[in-house]
C-alpha positions as YAML, in Angstrom:
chain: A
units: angstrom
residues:
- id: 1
  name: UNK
  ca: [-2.04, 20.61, 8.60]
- id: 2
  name: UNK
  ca: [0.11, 17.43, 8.05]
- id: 3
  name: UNK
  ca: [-2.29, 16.29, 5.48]
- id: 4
  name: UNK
  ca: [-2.23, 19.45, 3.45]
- id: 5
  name: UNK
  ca: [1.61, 20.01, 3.31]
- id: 6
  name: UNK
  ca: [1.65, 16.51, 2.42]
- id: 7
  name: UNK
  ca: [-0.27, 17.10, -0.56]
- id: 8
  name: UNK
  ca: [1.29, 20.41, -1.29]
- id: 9
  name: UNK
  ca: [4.59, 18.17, -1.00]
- id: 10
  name: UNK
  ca: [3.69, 15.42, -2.87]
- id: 11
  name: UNK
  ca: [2.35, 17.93, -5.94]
- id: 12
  name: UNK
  ca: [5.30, 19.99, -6.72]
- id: 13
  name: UNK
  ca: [7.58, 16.31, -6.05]
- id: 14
  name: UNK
  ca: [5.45, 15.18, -8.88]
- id: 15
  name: UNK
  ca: [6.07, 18.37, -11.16]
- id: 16
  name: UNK
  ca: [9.74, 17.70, -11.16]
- id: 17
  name: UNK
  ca: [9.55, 13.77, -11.17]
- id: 18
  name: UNK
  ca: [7.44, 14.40, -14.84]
- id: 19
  name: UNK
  ca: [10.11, 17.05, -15.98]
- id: 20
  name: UNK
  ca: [13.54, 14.64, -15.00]
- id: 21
  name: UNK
  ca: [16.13, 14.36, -17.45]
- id: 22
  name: UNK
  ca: [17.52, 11.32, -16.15]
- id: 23
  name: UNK
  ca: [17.13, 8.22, -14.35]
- id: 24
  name: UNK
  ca: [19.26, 9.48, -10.95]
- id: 25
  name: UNK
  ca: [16.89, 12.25, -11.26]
- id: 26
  name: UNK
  ca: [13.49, 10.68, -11.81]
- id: 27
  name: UNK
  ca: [14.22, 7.73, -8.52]
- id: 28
  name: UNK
  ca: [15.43, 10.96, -6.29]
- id: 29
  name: UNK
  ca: [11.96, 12.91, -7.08]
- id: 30
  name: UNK
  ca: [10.37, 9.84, -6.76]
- id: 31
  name: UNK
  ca: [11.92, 9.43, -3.28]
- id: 32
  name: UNK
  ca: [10.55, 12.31, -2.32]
- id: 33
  name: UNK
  ca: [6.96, 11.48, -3.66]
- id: 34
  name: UNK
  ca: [7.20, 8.93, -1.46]
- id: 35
  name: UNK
  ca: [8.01, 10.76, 1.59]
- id: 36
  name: UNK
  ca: [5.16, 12.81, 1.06]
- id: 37
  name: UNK
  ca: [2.80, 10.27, 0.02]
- id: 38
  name: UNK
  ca: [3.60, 8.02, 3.27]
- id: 39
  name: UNK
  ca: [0.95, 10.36, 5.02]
- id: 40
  name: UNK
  ca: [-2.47, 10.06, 3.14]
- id: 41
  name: UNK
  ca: [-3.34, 6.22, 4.01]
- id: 42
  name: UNK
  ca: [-3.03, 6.39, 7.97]
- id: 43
  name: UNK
  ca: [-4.38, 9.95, 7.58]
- id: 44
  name: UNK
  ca: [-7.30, 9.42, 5.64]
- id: 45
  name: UNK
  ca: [-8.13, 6.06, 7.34]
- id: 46
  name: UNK
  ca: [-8.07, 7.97, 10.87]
- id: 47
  name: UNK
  ca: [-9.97, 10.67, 9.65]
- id: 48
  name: UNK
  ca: [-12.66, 7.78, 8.56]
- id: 49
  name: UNK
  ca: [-12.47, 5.85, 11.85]
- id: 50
  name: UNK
  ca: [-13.03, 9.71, 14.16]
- id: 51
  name: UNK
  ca: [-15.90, 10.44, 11.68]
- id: 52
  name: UNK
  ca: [-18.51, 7.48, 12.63]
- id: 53
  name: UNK
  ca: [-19.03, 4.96, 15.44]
- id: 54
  name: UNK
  ca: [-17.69, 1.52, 15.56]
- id: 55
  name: UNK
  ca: [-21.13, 0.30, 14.25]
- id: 56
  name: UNK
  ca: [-21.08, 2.92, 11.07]
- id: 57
  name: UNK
  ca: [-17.50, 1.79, 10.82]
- id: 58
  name: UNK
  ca: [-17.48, -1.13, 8.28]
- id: 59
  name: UNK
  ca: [-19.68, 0.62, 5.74]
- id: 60
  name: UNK
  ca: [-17.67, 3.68, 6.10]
- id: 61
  name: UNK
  ca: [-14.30, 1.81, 5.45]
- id: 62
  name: UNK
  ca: [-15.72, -0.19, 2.92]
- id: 63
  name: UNK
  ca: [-16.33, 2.69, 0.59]
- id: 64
  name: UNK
  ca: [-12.71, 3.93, 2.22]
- id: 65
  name: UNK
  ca: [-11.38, 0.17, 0.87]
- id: 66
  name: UNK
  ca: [-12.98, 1.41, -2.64]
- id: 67
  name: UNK
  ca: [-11.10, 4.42, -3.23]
- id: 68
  name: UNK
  ca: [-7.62, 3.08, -2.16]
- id: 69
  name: UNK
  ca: [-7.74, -0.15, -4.03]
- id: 70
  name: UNK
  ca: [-9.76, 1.48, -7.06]
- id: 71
  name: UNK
  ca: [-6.94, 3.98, -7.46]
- id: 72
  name: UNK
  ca: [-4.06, 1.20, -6.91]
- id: 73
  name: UNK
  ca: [-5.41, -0.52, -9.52]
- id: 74
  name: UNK
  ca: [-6.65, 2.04, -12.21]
- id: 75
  name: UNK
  ca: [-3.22, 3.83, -12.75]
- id: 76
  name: UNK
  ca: [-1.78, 1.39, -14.64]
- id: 77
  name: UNK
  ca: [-4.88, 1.03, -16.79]
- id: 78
  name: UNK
  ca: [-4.63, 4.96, -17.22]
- id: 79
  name: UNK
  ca: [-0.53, 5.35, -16.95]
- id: 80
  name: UNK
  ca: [-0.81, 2.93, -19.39]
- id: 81
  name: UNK
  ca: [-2.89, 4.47, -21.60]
- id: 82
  name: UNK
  ca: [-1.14, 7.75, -21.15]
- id: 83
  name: UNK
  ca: [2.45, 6.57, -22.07]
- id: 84
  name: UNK
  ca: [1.28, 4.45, -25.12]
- id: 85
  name: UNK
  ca: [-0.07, 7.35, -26.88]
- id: 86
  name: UNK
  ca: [0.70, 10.66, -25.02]
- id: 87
  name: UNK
  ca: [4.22, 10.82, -23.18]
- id: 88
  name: UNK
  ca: [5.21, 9.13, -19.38]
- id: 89
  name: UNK
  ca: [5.71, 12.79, -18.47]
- id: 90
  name: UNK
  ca: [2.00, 13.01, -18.56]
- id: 91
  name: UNK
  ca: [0.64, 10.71, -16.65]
- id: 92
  name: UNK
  ca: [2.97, 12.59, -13.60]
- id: 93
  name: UNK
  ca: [1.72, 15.83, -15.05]
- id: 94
  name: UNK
  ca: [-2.42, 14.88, -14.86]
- id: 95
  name: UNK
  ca: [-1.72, 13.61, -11.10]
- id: 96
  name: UNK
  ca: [-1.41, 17.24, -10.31]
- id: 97
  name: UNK
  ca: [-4.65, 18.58, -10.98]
- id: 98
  name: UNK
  ca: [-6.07, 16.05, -8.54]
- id: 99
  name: UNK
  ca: [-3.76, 17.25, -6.11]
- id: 100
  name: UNK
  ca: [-4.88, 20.83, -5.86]
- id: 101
  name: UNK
  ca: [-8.51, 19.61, -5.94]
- id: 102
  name: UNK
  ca: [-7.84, 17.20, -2.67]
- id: 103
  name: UNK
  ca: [-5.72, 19.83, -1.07]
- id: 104
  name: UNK
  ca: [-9.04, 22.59, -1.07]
- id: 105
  name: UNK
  ca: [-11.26, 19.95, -0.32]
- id: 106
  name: UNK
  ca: [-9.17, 19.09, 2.90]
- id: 107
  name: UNK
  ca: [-8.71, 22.80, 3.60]
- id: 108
  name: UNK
  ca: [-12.55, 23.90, 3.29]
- id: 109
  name: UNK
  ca: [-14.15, 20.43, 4.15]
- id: 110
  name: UNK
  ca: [-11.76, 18.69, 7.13]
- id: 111
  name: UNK
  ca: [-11.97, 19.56, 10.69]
- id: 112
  name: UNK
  ca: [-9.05, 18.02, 12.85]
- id: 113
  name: UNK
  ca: [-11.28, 15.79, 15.87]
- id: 114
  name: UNK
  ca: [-11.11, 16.53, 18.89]
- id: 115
  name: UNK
  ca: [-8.11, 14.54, 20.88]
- id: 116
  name: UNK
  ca: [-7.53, 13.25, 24.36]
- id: 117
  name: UNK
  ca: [-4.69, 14.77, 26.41]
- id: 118
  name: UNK
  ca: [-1.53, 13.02, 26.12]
- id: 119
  name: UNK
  ca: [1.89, 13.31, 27.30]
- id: 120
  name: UNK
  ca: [3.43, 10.75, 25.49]
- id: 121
  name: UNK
  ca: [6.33, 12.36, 23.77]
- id: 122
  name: UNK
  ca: [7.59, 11.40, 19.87]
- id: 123
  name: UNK
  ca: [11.35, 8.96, 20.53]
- id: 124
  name: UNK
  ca: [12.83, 10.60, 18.25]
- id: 125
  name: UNK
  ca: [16.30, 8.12, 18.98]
- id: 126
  name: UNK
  ca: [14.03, 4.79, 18.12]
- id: 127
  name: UNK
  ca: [12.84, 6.37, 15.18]
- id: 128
  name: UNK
  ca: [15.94, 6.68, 13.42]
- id: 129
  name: UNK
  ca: [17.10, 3.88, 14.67]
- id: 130
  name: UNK
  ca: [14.38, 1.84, 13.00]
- id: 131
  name: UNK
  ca: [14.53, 4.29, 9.78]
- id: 132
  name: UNK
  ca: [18.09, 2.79, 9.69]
- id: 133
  name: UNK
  ca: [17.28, -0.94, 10.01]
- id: 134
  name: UNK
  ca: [14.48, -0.96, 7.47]
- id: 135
  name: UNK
  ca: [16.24, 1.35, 5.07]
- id: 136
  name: UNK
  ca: [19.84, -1.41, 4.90]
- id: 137
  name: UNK
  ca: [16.96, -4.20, 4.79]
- id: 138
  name: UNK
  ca: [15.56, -2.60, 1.65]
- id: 139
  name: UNK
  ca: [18.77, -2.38, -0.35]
- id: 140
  name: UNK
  ca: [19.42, -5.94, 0.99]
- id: 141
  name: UNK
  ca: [16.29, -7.01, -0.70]
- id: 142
  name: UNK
  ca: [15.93, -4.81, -3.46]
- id: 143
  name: UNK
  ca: [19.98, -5.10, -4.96]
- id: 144
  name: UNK
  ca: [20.77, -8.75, -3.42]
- id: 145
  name: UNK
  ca: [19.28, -10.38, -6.69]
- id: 146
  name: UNK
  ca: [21.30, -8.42, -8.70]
- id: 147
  name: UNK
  ca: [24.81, -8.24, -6.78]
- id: 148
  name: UNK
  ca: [24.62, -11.79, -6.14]
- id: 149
  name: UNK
  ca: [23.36, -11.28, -2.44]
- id: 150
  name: UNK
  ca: [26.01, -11.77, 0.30]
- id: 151
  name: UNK
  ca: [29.06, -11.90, -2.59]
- id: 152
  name: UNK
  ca: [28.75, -8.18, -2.36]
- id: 153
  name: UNK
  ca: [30.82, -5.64, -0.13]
- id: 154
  name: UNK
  ca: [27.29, -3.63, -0.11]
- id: 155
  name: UNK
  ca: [25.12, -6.02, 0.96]
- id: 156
  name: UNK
  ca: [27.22, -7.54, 3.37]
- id: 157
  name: UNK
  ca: [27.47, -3.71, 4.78]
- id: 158
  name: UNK
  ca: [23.51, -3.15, 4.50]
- id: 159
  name: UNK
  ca: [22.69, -6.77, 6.22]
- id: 160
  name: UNK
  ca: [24.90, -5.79, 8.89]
- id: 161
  name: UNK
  ca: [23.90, -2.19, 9.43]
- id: 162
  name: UNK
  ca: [20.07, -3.38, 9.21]
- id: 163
  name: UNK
  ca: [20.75, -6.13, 11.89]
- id: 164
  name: UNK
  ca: [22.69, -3.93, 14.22]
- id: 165
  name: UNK
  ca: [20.07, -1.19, 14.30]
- id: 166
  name: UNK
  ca: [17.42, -4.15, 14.70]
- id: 167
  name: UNK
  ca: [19.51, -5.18, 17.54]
- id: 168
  name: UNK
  ca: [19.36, -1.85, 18.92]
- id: 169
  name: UNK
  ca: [16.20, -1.00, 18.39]
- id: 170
  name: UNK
  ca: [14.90, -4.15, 20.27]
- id: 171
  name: UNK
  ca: [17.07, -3.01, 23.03]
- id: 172
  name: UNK
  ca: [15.83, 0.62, 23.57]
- id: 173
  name: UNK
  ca: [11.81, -0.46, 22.92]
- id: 174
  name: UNK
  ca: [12.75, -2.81, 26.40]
- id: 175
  name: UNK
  ca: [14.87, -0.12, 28.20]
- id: 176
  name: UNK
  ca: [13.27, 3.40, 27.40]
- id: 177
  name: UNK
  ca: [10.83, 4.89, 29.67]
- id: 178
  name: UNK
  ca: [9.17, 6.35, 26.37]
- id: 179
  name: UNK
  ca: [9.96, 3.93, 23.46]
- id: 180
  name: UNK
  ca: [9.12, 4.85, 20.33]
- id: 181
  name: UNK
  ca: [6.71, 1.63, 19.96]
- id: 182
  name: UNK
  ca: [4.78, 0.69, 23.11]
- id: 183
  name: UNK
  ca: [4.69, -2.72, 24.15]
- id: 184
  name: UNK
  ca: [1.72, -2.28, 25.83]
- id: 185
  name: UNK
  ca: [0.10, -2.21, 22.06]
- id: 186
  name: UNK
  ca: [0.84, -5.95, 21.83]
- id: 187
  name: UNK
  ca: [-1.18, -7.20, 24.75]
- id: 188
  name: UNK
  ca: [-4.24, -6.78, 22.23]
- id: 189
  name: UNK
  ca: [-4.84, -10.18, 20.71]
- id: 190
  name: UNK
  ca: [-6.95, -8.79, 17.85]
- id: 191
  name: UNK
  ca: [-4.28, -6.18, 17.18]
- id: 192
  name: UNK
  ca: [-1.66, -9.01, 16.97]
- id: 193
  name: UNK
  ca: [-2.93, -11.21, 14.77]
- id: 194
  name: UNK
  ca: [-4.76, -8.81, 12.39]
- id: 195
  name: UNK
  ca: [-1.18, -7.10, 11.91]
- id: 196
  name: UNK
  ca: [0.28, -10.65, 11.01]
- id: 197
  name: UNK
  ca: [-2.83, -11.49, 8.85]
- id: 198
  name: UNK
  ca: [-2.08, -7.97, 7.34]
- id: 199
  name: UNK
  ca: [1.51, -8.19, 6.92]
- id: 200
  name: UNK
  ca: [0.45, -11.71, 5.03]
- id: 201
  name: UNK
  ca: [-1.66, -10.08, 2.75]
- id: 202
  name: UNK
  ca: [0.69, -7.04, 2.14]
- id: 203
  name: UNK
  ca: [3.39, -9.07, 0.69]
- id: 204
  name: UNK
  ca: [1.23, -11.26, -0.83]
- id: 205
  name: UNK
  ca: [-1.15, -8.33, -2.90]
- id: 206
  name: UNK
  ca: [2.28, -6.38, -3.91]
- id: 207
  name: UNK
  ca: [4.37, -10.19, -4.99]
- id: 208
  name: UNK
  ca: [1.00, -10.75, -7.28]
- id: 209
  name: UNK
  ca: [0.98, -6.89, -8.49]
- id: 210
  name: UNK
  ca: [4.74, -6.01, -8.91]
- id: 211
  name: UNK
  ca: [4.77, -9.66, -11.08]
- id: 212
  name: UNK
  ca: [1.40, -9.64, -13.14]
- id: 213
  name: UNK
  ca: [2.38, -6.38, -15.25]
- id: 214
  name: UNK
  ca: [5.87, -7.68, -16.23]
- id: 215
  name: UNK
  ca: [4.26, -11.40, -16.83]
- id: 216
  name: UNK
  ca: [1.59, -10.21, -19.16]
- id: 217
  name: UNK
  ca: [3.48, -7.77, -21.13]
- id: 218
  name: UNK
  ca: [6.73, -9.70, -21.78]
- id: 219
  name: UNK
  ca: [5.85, -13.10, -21.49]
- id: 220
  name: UNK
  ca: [2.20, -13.28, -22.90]
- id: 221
  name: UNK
  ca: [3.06, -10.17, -24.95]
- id: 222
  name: UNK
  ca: [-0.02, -7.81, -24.08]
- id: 223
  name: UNK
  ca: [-0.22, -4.32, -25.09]
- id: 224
  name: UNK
  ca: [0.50, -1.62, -22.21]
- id: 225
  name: UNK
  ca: [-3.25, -0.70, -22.92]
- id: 226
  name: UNK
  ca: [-5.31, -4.24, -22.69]
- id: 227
  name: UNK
  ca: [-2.31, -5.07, -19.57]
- id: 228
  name: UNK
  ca: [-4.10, -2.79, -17.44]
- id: 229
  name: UNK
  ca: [-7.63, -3.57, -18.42]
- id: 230
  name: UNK
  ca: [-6.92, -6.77, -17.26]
- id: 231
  name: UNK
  ca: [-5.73, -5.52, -14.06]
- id: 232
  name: UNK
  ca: [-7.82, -2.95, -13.58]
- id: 233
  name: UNK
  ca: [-10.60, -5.54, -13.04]
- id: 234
  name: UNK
  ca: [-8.99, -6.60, -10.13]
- id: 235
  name: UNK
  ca: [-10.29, -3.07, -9.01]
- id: 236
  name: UNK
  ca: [-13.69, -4.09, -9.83]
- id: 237
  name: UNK
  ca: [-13.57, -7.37, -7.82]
- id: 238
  name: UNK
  ca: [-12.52, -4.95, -4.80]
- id: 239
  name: UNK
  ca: [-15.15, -2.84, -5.18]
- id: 240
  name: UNK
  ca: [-17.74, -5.13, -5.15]
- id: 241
  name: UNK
  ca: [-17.03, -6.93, -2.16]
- id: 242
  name: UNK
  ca: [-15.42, -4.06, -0.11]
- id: 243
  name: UNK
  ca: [-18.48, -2.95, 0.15]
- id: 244
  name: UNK
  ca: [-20.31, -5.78, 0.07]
- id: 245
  name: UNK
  ca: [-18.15, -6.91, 3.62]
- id: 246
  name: UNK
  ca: [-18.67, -3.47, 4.93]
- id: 247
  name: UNK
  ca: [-22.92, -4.04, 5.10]
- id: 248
  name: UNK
  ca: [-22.00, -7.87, 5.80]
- id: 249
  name: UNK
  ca: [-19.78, -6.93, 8.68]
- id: 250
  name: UNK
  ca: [-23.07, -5.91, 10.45]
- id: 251
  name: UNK
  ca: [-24.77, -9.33, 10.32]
- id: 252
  name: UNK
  ca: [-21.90, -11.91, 10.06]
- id: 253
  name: UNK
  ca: [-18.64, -12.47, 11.86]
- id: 254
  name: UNK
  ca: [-15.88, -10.49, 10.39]
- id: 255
  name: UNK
  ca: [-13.51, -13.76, 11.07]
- id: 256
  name: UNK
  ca: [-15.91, -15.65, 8.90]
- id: 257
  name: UNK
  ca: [-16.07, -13.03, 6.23]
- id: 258
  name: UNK
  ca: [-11.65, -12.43, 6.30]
- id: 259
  name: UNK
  ca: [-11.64, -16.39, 6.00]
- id: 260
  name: UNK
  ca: [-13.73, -16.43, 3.50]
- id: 261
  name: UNK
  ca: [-11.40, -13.60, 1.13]
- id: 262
  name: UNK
  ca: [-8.24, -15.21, 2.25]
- id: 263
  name: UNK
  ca: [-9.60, -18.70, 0.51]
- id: 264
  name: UNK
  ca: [-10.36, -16.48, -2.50]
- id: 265
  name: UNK
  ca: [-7.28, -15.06, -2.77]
- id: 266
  name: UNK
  ca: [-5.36, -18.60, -2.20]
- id: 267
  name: UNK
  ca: [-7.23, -19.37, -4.63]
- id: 268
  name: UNK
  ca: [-6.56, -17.29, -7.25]
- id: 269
  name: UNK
  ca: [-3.22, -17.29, -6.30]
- id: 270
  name: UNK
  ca: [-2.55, -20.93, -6.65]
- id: 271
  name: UNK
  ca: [-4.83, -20.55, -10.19]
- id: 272
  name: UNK
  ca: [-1.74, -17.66, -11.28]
- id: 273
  name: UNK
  ca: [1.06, -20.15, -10.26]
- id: 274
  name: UNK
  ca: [-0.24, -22.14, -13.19]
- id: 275
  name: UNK
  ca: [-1.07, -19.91, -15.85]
- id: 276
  name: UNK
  ca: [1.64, -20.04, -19.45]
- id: 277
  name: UNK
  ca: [2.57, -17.11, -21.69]
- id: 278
  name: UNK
  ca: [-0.57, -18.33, -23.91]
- id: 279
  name: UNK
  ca: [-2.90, -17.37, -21.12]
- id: 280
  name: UNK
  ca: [-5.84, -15.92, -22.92]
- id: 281
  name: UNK
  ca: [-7.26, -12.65, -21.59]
- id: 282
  name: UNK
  ca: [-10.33, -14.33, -20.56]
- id: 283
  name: UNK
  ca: [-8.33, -16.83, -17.73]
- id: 284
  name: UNK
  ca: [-6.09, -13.85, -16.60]
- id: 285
  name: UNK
  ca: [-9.04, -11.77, -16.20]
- id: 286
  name: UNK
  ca: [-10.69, -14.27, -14.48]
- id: 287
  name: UNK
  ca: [-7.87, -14.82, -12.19]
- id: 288
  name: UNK
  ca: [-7.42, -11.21, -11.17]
- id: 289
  name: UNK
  ca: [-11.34, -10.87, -10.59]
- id: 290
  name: UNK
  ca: [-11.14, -13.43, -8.28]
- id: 291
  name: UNK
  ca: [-8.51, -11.83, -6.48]
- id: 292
  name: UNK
  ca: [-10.21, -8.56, -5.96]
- id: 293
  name: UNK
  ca: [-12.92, -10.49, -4.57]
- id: 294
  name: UNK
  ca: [-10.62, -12.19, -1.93]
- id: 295
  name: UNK
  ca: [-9.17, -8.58, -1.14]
- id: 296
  name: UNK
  ca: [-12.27, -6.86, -0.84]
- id: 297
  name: UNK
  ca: [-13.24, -9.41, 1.83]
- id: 298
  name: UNK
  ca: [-10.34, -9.54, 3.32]
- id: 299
  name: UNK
  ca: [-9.47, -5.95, 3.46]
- id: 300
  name: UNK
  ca: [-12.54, -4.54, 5.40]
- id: 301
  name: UNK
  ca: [-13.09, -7.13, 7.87]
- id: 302
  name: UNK
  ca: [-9.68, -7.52, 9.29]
- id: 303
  name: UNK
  ca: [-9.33, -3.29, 9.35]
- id: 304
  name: UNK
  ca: [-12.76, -3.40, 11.59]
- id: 305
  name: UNK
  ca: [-10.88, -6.37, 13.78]
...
């Protein structure tokens, strides 16, 4: 049921984010798109893990890996393509189509597993609390640049509000009977270390994405069009070896195999560092294949962890 209304959500958000008439407009729809979206990657990925056994597991996220990362990476080669020689309204428009086809696929197709009694209740208190720290800690790091950080009455307010709730938070996950995050969670060393490793690659996958568009179109001057073609074969490098880790997973370590992607993608990271505005399509897309290569074994291996 969550998964449906968050389609159903996330379709009409995108309606009215493709007919704004101006930029207030556009971010607030898009805020909402996001709300709705939030859902579909935990969603999907539990519906994945309840559907096979923890041998099946790294096959079956591997082709999971595949249609997450192949979509990341494909909509600028499409949204590109779309707003070059159609309108940007479209490319919010076509999304739309896909939506109603996922939400009857879900509807007809999905069966909610079975689930374990629980009487753990939803801390409704630490939520908010932590909605409020990383919300300030997002306009800290998203305006600080451009209000010349802690020079500004805002961000002074936002670092403040952020830290306080932080502070708070900490305090009620120690104190409440029923915090909203359970220690207990941490005493996993796996768990611990594959969220670091994750929150690693995170910031490192959306530094290199947010900056590669802006670097090849203004600096080196591609079109929208050949921009994402060369990004999109990022997408291609992620295929391959998502699902080449997800058969390898069987056989060899998945610590050997996340090793071995991280060293790709330092790789290709360092490789990026160095190239110029004359970068010839041939280096960048050999940087950004390279990359996918390093995410597709990194990806899968550390999920199965």
């Amino acid at each position: 049921r969550v998964f449906l209304f968050s389609i159903a959500g996330y379709a009409v958000a995108t309606i009215f984010a493709g007919s704004a008439e101006t930029l207030f407009e556009l971010v607030a729809y898009r805020f909402i798109q996001g709300i709705f979206a939030a859902s579909f990657q935990p969603l999907s990925q539990g519906f994945v893990f309840d559907a096979y056994a923890i041998e099946e597991r790294g096959v079956a996220m591997g082709w999971w890996t595949i249609g997450l990362m192949i979509g990341t990476m494909s909509g600028p080669l499409i949204g590109g393509y779309i707003t070059e020689f159609y309108s940007w309204r479209t490319a919010f428009y076509l999304i739309v189509p896909f939506c109603v086809v996922a939400f009857f696929l879900i509807f007809f197709f999905m069966r909610t597993p079975p689930r374990a009694e629980t009487h753990r209740r939803f801390n409704a208190g630490g939520y908010l609390i932590l909605v409020a720290a990383l919300v300030a800690l997002q306009v800290v790091l998203s305006r600080g640049g451009r209000l010349d950080w802690f020079a500004s009455i805002e961000i002074v307010v936002a670092a403040a509000i952020s830290l306080t709730a932080f502070y708070f938070f900490v305090v009620h996950t120690f104190t409440s009977s029923h915090p909203f995050i359970e220690l207990a969670i941490f005493r996993d060393r796996n768990f611990v270390i594959g969220c670091t490793l994750f929150f690693a690659f995170v910031v490192q996958w959306l530094g290199y994405f947010v900056l590669a568009s802006p670097f090849l179109q203004t600096l080196a001057g591609y079109p929208v069009v050949t921009t994402g073609m060369v990004l999109a074969t990022q997408a291609v490098g992620q295929a391959a070896t998502a699902i080449l880790a997800g058969w390898l997973v069987l056989y060899v370590s998945p610590t050997i195999l996340s090793a071995m992607g991280l060293s790709l993608i330092v790789f290709s990271t360092w490789h990026f560092s160095s190239l110029t505005p004359d970068v010839t399509q041939v280096e960048a897309i050999f940087v950004f294949l390279v990359s996918g290569f390093g995410y597709g074994l990194f990806f899968v291996p550390i999920t199965i962890i």
